[in-house]
N, C-alpha and C positions, 0 to 999 in steps of 0.2 A: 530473474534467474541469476543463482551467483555463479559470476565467471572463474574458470578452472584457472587464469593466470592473474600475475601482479604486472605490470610495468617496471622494470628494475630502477628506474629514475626514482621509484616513489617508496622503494623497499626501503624498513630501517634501518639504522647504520650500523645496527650491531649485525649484522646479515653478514659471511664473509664471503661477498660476490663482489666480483668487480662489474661497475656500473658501463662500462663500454664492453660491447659484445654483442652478446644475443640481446633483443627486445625485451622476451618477456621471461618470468620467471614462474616457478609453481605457487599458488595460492594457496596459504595452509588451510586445514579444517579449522572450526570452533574445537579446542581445549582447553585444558587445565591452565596453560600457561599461555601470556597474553603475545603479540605479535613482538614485541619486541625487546623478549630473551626468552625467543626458540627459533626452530627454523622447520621447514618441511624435510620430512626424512628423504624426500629427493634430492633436496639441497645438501644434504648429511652427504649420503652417497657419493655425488656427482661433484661438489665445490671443496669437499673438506674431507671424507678417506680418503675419495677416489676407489671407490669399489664398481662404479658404474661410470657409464661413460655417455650413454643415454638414459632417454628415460622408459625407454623399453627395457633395458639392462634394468632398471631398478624396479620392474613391475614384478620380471621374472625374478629377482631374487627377493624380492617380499613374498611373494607367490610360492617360490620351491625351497629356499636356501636356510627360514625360519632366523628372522631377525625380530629383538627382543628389545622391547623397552620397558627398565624396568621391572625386568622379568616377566611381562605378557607379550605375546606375540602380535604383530603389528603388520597387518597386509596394503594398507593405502598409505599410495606414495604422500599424501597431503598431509600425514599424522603430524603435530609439532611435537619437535624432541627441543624439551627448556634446557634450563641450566641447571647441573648435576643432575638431569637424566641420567643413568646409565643404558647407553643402548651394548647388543651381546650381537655377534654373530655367530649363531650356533656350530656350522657347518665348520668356520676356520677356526672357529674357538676363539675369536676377536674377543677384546671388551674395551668398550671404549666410555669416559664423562664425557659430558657437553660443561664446558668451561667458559668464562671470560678469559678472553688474552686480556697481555697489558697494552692493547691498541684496541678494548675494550669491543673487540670483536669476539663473535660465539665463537669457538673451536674446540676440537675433540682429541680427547689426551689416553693412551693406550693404559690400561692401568688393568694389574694383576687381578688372577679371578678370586684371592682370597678379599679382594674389595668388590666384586662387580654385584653384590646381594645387598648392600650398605649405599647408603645414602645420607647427609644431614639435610633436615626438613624442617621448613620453619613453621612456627606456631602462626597465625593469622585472625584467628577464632576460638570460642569454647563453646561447647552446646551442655545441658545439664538434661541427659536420659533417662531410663527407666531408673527407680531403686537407688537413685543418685550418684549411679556411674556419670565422667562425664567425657564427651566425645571432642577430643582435639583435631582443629581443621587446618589443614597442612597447606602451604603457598600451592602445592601442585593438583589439589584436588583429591589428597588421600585422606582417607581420615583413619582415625585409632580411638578407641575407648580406655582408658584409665581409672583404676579407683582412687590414686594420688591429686590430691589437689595442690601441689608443688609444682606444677607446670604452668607459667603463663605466658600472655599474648606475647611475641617476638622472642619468648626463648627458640633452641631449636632441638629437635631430640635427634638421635642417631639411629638411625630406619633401619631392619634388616626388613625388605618386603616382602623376600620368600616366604618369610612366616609373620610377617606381621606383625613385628615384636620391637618392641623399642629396645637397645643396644645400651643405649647412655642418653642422661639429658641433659644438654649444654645448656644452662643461663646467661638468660642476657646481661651479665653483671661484672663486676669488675676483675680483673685479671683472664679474661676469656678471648680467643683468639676468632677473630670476626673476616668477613670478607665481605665488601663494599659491592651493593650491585646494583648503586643509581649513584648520581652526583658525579662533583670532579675529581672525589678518589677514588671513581668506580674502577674494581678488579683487583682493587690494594685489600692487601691482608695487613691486619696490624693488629695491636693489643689495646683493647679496653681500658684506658684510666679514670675513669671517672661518668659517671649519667648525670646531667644537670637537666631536669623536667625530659623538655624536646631534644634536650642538646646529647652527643657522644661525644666523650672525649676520648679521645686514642694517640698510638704512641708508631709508629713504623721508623726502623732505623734509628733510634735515637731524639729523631724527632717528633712533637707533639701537634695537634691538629684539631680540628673541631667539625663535627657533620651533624646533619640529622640524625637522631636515634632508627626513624625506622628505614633509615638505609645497608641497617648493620645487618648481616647475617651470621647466627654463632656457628662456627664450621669445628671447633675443638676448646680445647683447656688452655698445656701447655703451647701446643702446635697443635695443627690442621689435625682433622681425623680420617683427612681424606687427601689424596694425590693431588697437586694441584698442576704441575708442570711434567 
């Protein structure tokens, strides 16, 4: 039987819980995104808006208040909400990203509703469908079908999810504005200079640097296409 809690000792570091306190913490469900970069929309609530203060409080406002990841509505406290989720609160009209800080902790950043419909999603996969449409499989578990064969693995496209429509496609290629979300320049935004096979070359502040290729995530062009602070 799987247990409804974690031990906080043994949560990941991206969690933004402090590890002295209560014992135990909420157990996320199985989703889209893996345990560590998301968190349970309890933990959202209760460690990081502060919209709840138990977890009674957050049963009742999953239940009556209609909070949105996403844009689909979301009743169990266990759901993970990853990184650039958008979760919505209907009622106060909230909208909140789930973000990297730069202590490379998840946190949630208030951002206008002319962005809370948009998302960048990265490529992961390609599948080749009926009539030779072919279906793009996104890090978060969405997928989209395209007739363009100009999209590939580790680009990222620009998601409106209300309609299901790609916005813009960001490549993974050079002069492209990325954000880091594994390694030790996780949370860094910088600019693309150069692919060498595995390697990324990039550029932040002037200075230059070297990571793995698929730790890059393309988030815009010139600049971000999305709020980050």
């Amino acid at each position: 039987m799987t247990k409804n809690h974690l031990k906080r000792l043994i949560v990941p570091k991206t969690w933004p819980i402090q590890k002295k306190g209560l014992v135990f913490v909420t157990r996320p469900e199985l989703g889209a995104h893996s345990r560590d970069v998301s968190i349970p929309i309890s933990v959202l609530l209760r460690q990081v808006t502060g919209h709840a203060k138990t977890l009674k409080e957050v049963k009742f406002i999953l239940t009556n208040k209609g909070v949105k990841v996403d844009g689909k509505k979301r009743t169990s406290f266990k759901y993970p909400v990853g990184f650039f989720d958008v979760v919505t609160f209907e009622e106060i009209k909230e909208n909140y990203r789930i973000i990297f800080g730069k202590n490379c902790k998840l946190k949630a950043i208030k951002i206008d509703a002319k962005e809370a419909n948009i998302k960048p999603c990265k490529i992961t996969s390609k599948t080749i469908i009926k009539k030779g449409q072919m279906q793009l499989n996104l890090y978060d578990g969405k997928n989209i079908c395209v007739n363009d064969k100009k999209y590939k693995v580790g680009d990222s496209v620009l998601l409106d999810f209300e309609k299901n429509e790609i916005k813009d496609h960001l490549p993974l290629q050079k002069g492209m504005t990325v954000f880091f979300t594994s390694g030790k320049h996780m949370a860094t935004v910088g600019k693309i200079e150069d692919i060498e096979d595995t390697t990324l070359v990039f550029t932040v502040g002037g200075n230059t640097y070297r990571t793995r290729k698929d730790y890059a995530f393309v988030i815009g062009k010139d600049k971000a296409a999305i709020k980050l602070e």
